[in-house]
PDB file of N, CA, C and O in Angstrom, chain B, residues numbered from 101:
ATOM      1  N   UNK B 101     134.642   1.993 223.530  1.00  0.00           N
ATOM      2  CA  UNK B 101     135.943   2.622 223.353  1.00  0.00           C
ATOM      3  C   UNK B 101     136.314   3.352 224.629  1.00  0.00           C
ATOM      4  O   UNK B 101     135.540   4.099 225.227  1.00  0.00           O
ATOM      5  N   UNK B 102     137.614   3.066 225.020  1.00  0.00           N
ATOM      6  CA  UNK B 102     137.927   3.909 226.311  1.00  0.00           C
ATOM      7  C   UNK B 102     139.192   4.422 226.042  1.00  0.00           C
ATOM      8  O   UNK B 102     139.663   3.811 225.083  1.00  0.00           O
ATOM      9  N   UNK B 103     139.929   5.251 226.452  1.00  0.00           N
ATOM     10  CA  UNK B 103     141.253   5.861 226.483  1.00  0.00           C
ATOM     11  C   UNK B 103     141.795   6.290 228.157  1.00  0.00           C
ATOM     12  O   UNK B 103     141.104   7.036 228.851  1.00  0.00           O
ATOM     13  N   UNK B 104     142.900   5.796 228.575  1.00  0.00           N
ATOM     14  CA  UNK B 104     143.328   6.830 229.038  1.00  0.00           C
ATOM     15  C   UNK B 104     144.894   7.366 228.642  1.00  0.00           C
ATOM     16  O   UNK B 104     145.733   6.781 227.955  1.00  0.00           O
ATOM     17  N   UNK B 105     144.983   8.607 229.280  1.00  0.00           N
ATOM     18  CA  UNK B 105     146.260   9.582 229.057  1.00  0.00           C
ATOM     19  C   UNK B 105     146.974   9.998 229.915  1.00  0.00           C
ATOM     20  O   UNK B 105     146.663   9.508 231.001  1.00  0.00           O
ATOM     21  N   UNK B 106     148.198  11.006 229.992  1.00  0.00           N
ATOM     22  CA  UNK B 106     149.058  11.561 230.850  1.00  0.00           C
ATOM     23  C   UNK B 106     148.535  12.646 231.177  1.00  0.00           C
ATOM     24  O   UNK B 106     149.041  13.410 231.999  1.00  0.00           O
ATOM     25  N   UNK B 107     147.148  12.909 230.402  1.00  0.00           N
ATOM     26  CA  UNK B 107     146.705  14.550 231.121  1.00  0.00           C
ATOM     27  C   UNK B 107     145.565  13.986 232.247  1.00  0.00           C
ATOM     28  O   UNK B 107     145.015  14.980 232.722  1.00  0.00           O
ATOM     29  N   UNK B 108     145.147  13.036 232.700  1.00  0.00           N
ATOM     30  CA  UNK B 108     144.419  12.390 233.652  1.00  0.00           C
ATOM     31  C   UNK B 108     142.921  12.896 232.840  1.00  0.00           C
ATOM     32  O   UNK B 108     141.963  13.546 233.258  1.00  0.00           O
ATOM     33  N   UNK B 109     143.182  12.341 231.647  1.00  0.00           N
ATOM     34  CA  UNK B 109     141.899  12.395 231.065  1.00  0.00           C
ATOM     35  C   UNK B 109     141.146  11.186 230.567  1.00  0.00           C
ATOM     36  O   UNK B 109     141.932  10.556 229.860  1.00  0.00           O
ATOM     37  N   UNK B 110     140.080  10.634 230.613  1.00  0.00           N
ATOM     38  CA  UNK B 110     139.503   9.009 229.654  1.00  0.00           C
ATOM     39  C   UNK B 110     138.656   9.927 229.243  1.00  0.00           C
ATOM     40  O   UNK B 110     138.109  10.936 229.687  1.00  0.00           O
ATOM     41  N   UNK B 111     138.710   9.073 227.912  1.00  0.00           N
ATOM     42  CA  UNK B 111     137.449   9.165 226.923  1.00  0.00           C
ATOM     43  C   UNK B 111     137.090   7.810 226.962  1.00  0.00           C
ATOM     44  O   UNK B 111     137.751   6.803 227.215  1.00  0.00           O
ATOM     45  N   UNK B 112     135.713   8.010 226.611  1.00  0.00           N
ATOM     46  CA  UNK B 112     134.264   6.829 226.517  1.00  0.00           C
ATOM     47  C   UNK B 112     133.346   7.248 225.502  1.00  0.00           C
ATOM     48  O   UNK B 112     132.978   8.412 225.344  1.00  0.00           O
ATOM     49  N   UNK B 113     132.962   6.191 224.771  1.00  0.00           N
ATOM     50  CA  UNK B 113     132.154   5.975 223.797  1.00  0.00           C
ATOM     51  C   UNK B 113     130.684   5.909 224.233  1.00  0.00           C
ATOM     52  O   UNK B 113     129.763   6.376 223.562  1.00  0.00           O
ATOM     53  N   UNK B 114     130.538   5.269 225.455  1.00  0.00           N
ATOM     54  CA  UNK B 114     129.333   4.504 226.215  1.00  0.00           C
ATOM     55  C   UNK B 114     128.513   6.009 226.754  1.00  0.00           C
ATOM     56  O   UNK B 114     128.869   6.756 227.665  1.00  0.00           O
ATOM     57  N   UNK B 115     127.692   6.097 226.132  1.00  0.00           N
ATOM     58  CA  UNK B 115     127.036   7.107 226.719  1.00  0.00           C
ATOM     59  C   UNK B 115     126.309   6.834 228.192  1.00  0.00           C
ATOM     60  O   UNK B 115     126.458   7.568 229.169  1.00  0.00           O
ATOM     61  N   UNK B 116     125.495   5.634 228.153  1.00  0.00           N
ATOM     62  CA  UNK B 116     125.127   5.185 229.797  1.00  0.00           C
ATOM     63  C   UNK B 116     126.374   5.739 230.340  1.00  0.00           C
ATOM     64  O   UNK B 116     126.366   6.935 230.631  1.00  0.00           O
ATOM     65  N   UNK B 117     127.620   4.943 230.551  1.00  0.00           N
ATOM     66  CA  UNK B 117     128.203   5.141 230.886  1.00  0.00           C
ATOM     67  C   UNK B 117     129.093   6.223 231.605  1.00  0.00           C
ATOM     68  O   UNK B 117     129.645   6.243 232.705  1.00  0.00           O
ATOM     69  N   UNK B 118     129.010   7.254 230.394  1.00  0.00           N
ATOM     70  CA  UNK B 118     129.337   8.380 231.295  1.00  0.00           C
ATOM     71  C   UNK B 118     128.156   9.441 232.142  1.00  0.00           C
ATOM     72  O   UNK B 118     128.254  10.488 232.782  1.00  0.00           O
ATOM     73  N   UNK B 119     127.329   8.774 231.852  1.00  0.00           N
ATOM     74  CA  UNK B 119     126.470   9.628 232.062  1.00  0.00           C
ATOM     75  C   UNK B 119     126.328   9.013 234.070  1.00  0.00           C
ATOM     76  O   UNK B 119     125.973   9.725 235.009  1.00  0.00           O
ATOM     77  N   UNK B 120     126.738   7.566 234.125  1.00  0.00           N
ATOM     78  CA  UNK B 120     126.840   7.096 234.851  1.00  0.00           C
ATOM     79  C   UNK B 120     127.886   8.076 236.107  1.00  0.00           C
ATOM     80  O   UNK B 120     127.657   8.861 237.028  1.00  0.00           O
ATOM     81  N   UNK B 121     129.116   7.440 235.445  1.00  0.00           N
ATOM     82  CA  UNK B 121     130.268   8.616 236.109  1.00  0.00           C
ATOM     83  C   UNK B 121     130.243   9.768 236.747  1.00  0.00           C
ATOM     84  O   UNK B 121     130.501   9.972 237.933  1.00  0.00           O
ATOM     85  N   UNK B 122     129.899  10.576 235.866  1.00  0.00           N
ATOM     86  CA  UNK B 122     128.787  12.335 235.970  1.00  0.00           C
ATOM     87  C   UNK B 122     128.336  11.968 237.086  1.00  0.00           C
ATOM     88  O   UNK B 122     128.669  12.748 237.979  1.00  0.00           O
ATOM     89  N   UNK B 123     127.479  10.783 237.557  1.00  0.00           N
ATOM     90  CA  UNK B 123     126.684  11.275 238.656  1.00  0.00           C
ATOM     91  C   UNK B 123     127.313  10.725 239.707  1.00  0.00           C
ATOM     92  O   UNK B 123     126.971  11.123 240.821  1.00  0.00           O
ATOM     93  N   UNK B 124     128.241   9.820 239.615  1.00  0.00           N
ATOM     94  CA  UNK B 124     129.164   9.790 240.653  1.00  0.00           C
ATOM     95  C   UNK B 124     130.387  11.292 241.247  1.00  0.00           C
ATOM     96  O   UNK B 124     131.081  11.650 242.198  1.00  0.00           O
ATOM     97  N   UNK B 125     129.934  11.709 239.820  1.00  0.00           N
ATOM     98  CA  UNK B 125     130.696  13.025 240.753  1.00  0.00           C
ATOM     99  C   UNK B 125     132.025  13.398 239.473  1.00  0.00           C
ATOM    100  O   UNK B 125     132.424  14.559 239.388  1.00  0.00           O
ATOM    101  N   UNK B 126     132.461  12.582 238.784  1.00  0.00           N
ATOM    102  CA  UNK B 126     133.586  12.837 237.428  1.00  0.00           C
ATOM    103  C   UNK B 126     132.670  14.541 236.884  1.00  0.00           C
ATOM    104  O   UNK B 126     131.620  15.082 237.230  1.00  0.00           O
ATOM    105  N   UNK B 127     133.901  14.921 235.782  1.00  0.00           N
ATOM    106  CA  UNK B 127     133.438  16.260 235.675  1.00  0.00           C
ATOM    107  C   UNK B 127     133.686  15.621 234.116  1.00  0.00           C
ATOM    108  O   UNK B 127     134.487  14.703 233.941  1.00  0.00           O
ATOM    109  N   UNK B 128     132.952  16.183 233.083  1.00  0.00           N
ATOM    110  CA  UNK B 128     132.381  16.229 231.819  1.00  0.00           C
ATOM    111  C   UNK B 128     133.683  17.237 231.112  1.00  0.00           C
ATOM    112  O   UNK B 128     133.325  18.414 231.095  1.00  0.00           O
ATOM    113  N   UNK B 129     134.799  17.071 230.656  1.00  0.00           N
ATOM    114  CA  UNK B 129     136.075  18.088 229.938  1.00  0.00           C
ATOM    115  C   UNK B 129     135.017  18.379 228.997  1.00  0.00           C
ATOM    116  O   UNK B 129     134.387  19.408 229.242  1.00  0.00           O
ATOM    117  N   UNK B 130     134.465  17.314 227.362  1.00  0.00           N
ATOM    118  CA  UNK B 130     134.041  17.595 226.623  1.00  0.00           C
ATOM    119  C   UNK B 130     133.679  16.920 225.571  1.00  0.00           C
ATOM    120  O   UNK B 130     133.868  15.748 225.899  1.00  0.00           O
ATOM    121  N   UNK B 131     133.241  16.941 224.420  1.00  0.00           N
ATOM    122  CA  UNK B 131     132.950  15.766 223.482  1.00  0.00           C
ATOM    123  C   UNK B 131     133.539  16.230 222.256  1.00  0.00           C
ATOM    124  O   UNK B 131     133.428  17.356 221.772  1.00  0.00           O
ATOM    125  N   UNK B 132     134.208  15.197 221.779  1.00  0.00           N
ATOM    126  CA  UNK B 132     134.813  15.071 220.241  1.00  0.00           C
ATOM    127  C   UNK B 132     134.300  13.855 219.279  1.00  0.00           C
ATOM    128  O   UNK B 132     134.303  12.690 219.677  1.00  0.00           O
ATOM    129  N   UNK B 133     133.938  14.167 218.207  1.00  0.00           N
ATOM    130  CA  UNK B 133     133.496  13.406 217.294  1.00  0.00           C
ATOM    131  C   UNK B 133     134.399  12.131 217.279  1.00  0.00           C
ATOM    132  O   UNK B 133     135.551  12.244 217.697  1.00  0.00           O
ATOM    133  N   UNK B 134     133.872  10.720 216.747  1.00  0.00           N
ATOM    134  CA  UNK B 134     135.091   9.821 216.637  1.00  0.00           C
ATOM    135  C   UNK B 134     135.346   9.556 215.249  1.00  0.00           C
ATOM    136  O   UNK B 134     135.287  10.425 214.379  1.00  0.00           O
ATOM    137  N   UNK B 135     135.625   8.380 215.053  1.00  0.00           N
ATOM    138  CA  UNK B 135     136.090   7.875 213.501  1.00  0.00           C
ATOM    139  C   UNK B 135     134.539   7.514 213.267  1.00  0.00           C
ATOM    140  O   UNK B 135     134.720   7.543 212.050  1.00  0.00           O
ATOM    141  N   UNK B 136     133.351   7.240 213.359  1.00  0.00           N
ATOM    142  CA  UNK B 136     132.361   6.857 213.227  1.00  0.00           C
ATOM    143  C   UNK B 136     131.294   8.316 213.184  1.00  0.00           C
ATOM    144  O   UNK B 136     130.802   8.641 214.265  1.00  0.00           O
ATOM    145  N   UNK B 137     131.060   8.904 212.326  1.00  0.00           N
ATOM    146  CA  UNK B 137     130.071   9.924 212.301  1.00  0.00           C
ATOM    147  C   UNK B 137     128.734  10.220 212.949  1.00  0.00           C
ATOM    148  O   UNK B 137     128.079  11.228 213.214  1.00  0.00           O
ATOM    149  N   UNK B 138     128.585   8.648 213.119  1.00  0.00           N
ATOM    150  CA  UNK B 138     127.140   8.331 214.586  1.00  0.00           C
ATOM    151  C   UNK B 138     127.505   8.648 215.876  1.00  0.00           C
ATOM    152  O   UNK B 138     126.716   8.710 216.819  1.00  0.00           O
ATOM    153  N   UNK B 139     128.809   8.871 215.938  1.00  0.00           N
ATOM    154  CA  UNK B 139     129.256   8.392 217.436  1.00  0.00           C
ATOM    155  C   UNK B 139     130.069   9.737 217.726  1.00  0.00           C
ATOM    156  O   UNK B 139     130.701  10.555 217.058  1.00  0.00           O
ATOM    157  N   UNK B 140     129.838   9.606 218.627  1.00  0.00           N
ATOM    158  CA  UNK B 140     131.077  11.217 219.940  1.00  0.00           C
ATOM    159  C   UNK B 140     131.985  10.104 220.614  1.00  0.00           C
ATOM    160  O   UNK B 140     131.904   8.886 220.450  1.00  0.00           O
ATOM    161  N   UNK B 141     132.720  10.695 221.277  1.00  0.00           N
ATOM    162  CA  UNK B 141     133.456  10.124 222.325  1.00  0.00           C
ATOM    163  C   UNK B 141     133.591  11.491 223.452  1.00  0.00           C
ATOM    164  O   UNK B 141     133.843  12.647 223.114  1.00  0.00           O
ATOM    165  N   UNK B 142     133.362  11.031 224.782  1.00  0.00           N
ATOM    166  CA  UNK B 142     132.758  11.960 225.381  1.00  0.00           C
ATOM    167  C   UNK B 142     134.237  11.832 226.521  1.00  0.00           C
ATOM    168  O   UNK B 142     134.815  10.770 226.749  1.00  0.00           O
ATOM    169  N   UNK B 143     134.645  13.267 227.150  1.00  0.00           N
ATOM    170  CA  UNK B 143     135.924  12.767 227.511  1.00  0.00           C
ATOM    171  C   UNK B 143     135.665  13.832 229.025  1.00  0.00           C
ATOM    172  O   UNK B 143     135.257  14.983 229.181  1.00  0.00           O
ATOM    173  N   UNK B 144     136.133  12.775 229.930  1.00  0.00           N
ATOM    174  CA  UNK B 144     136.068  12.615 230.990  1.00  0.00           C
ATOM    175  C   UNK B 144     137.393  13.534 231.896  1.00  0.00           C
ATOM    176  O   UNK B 144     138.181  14.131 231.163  1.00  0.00           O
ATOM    177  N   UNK B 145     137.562  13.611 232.984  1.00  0.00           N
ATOM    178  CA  UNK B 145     138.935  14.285 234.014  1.00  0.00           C
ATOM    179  C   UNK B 145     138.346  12.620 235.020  1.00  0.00           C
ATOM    180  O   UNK B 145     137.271  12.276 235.512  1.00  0.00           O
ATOM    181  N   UNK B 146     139.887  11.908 234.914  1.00  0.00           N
ATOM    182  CA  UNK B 146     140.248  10.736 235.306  1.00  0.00           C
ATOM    183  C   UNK B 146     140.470  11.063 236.810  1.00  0.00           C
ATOM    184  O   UNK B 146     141.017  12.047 237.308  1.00  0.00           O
ATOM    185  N   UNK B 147     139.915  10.007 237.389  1.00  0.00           N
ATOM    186  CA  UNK B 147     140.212   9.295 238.888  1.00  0.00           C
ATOM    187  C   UNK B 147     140.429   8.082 238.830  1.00  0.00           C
ATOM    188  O   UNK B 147     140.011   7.338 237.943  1.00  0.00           O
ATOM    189  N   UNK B 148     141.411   7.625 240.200  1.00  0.00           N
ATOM    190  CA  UNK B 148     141.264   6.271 240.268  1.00  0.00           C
ATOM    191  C   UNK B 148     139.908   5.481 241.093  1.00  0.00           C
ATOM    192  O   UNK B 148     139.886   4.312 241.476  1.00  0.00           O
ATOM    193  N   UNK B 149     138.931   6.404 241.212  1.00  0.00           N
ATOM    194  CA  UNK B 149     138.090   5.419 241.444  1.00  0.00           C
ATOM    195  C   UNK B 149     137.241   5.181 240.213  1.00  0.00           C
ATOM    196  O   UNK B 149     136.036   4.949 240.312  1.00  0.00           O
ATOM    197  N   UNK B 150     137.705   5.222 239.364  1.00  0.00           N
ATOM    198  CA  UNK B 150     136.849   5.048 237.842  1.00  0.00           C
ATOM    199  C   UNK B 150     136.585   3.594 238.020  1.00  0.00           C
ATOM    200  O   UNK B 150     135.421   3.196 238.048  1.00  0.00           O
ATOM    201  N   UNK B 151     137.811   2.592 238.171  1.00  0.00           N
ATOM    202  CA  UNK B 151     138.239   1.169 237.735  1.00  0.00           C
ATOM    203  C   UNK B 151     137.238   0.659 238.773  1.00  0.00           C
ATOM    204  O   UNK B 151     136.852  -0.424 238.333  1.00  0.00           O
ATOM    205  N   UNK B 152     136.706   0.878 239.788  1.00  0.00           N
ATOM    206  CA  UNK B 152     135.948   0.693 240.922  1.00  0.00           C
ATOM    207  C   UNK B 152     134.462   0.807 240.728  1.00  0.00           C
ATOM    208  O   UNK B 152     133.661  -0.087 241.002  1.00  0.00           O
ATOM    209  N   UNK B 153     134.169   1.974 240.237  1.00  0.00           N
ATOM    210  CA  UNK B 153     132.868   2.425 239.623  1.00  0.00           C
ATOM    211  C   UNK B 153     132.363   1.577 238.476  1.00  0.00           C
ATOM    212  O   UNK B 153     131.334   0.904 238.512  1.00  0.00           O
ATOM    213  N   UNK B 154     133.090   1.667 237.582  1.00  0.00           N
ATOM    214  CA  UNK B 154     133.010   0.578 236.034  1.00  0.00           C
ATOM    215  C   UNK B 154     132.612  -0.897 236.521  1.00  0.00           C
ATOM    216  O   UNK B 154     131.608  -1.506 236.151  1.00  0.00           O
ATOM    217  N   UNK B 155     133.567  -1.353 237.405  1.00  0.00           N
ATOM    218  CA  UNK B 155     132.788  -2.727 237.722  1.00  0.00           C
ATOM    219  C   UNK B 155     131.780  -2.674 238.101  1.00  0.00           C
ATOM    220  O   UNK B 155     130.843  -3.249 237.546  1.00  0.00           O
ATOM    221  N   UNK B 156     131.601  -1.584 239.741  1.00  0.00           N
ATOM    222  CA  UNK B 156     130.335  -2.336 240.336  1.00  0.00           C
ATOM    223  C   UNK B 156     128.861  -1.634 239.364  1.00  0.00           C
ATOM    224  O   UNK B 156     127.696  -1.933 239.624  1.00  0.00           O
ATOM    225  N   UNK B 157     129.308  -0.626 238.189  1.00  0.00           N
ATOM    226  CA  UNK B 157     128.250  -0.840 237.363  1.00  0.00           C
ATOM    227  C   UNK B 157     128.402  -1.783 236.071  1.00  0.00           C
ATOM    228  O   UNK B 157     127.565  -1.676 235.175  1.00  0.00           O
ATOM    229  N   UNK B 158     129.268  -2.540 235.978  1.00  0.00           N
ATOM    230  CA  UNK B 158     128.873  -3.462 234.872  1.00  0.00           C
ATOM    231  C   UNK B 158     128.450  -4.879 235.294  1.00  0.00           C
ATOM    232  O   UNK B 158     127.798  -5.703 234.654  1.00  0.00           O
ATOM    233  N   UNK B 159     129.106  -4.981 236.820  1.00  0.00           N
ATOM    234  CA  UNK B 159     128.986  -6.238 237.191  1.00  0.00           C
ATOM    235  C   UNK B 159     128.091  -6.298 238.671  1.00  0.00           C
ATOM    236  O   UNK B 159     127.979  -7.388 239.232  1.00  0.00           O
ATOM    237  N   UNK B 160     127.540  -5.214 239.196  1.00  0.00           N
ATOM    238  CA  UNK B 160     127.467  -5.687 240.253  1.00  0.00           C
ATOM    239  C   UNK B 160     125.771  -5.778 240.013  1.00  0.00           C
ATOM    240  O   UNK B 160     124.985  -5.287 239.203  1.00  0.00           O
ATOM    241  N   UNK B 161     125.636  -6.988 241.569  1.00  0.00           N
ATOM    242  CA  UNK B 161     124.409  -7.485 241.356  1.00  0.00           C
ATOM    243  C   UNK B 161     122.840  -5.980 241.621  1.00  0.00           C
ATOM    244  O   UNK B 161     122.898  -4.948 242.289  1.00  0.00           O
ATOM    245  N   UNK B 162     121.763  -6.491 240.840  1.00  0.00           N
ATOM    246  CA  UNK B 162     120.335  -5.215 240.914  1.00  0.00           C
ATOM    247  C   UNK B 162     120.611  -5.066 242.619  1.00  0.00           C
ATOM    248  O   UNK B 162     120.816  -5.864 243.534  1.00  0.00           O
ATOM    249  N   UNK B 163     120.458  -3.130 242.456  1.00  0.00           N
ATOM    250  CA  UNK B 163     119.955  -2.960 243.523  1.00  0.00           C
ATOM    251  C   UNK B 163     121.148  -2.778 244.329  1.00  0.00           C
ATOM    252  O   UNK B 163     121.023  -2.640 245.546  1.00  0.00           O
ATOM    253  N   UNK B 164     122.007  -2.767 243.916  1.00  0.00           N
ATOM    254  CA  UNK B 164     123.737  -2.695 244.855  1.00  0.00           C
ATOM    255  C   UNK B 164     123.692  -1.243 245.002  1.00  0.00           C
ATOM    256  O   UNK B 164     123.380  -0.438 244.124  1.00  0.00           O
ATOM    257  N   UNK B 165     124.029  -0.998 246.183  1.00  0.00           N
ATOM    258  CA  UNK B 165     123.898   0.658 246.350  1.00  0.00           C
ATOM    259  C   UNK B 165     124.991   1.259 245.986  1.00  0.00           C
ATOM    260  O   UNK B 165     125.038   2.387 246.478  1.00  0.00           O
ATOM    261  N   UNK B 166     126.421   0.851 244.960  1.00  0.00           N
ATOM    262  CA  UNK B 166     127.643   1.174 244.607  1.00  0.00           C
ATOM    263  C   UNK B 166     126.804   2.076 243.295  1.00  0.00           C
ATOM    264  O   UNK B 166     127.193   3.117 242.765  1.00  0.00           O
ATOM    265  N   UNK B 167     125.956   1.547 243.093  1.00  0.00           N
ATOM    266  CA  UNK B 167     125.143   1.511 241.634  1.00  0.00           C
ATOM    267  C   UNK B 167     123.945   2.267 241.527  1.00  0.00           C
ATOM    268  O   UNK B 167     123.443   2.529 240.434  1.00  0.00           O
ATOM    269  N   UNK B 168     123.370   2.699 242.829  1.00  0.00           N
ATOM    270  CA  UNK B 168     122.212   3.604 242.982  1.00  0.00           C
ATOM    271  C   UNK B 168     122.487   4.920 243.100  1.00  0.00           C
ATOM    272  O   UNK B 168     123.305   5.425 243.868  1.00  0.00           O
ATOM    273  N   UNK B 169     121.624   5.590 242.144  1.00  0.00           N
ATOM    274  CA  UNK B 169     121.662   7.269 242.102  1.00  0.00           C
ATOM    275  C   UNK B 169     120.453   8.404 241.818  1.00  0.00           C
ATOM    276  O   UNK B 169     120.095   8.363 240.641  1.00  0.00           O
ATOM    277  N   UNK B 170     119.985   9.064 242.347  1.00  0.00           N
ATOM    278  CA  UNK B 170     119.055   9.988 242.286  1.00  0.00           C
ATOM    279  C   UNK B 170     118.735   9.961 240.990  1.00  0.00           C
ATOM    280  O   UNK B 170     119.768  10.019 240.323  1.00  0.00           O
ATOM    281  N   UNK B 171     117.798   9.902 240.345  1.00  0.00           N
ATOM    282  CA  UNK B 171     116.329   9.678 239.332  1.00  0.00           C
ATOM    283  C   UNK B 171     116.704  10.812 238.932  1.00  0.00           C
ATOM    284  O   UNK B 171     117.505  11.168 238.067  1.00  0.00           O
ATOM    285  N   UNK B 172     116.086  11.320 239.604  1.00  0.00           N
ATOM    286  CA  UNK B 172     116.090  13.484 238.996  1.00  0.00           C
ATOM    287  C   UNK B 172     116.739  13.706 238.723  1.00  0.00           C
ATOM    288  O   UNK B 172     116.440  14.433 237.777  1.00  0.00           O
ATOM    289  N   UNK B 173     118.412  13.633 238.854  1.00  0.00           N
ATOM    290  CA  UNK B 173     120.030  14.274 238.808  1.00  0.00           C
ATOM    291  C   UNK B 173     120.071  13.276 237.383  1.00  0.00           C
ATOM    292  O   UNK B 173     120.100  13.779 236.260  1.00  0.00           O
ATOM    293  N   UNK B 174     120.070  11.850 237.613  1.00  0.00           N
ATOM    294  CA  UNK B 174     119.942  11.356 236.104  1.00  0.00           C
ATOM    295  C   UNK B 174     119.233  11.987 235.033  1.00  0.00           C
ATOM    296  O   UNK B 174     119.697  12.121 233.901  1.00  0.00           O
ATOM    297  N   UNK B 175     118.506  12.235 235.272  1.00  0.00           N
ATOM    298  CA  UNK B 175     117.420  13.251 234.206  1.00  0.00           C
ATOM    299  C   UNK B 175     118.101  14.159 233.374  1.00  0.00           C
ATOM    300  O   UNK B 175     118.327  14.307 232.173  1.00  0.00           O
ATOM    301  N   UNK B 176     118.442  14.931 234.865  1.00  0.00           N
ATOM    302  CA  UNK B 176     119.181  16.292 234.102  1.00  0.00           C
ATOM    303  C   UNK B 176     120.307  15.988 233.571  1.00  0.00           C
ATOM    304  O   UNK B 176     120.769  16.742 232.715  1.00  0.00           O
ATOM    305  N   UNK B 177     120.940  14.919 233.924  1.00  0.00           N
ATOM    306  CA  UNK B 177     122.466  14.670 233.286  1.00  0.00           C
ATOM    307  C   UNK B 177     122.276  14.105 232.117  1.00  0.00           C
ATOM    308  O   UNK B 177     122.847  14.551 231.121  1.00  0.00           O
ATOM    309  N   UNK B 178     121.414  12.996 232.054  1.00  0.00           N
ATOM    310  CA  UNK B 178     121.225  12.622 230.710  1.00  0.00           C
ATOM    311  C   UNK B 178     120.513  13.627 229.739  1.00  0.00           C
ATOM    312  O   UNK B 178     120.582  13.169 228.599  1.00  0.00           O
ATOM    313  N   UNK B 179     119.945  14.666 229.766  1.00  0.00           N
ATOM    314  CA  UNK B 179     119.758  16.032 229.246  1.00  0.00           C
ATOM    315  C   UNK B 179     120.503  16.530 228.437  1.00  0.00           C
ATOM    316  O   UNK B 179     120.467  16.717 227.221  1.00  0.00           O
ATOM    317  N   UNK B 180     121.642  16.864 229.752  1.00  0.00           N
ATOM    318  CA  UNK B 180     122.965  17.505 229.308  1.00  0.00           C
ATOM    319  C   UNK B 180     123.754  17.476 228.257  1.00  0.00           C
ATOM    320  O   UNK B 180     124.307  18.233 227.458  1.00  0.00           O
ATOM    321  N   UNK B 181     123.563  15.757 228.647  1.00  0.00           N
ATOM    322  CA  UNK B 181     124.738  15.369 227.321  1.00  0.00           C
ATOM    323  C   UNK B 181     124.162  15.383 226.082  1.00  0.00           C
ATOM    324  O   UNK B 181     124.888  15.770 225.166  1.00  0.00           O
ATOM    325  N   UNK B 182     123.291  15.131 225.879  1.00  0.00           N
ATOM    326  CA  UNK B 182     122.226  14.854 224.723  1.00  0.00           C
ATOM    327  C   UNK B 182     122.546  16.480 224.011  1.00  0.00           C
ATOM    328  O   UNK B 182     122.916  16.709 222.859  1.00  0.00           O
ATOM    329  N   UNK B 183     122.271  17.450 225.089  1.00  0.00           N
ATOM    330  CA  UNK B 183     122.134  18.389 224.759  1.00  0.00           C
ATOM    331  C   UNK B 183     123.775  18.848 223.844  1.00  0.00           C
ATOM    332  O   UNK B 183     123.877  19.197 222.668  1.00  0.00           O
ATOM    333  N   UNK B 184     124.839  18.693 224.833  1.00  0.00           N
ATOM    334  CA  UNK B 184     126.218  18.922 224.286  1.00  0.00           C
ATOM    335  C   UNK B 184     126.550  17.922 223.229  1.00  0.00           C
ATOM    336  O   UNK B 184     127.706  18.004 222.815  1.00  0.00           O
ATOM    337  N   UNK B 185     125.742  16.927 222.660  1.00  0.00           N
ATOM    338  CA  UNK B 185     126.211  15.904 221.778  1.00  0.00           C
ATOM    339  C   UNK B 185     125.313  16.274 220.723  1.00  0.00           C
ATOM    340  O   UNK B 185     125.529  15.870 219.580  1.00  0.00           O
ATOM    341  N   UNK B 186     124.454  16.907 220.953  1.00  0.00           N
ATOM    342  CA  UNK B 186     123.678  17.562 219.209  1.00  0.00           C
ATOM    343  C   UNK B 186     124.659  19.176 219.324  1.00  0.00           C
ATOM    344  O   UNK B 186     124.961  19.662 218.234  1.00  0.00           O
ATOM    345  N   UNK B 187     124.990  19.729 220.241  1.00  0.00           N
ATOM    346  CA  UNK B 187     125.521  21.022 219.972  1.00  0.00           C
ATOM    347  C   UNK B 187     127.221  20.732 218.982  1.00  0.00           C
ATOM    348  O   UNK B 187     127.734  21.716 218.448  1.00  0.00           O
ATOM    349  N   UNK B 188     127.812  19.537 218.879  1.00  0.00           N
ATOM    350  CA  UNK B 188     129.012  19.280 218.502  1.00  0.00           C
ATOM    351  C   UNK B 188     128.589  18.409 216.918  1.00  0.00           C
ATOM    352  O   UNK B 188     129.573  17.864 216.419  1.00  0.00           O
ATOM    353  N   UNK B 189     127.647  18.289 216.351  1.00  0.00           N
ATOM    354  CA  UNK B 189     127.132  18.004 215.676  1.00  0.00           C
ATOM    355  C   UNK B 189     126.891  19.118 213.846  1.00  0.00           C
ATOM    356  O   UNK B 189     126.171  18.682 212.947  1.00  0.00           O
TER     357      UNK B 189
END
């Protein structure tokens, strides 16, 4: 699930995903529950290099450095959210 809006905001369903973003540097607004009680939708402050990012991580080939990011910073980011997605719970 993706959204975007007139407040330069997307929401995403894909947790990789944003968690992806985050470490490109996007800033985390906040998480809202969706129509699915399993699921958040986690909502993002929009750039246009989103449409850029999204490919070369869905499509680009192992090992593409569009796509490489610090281990450790992943850690803590994937933390984070985990952490803000049981706190909205």
């Amino acid at each position: 699930m993706e959204k975007r809006n007139k407040d330069k905001q997307w929401k995403c369903g894909s947790f990789y995903t944003v968690a992806f973003l985050i470490l490109k540097g996007f800033d985390l607004i906040g998480v809202e529950p969706s129509s699915n009680p399993k699921r958040s939708v986690f909502i993002l402050k929009d750039s246009p290099e989103r449409k850029e990012l999204l490919q070369s991580f869905n499509f680009a080939p192992e090992n593409s450095p569009s796509c490489l990011v610090d281990f450790r910073r992943a850690v803590t980011v994937i933390r984070d959210l985990k952490q803000k997605l049981y706190q909205e719970k």
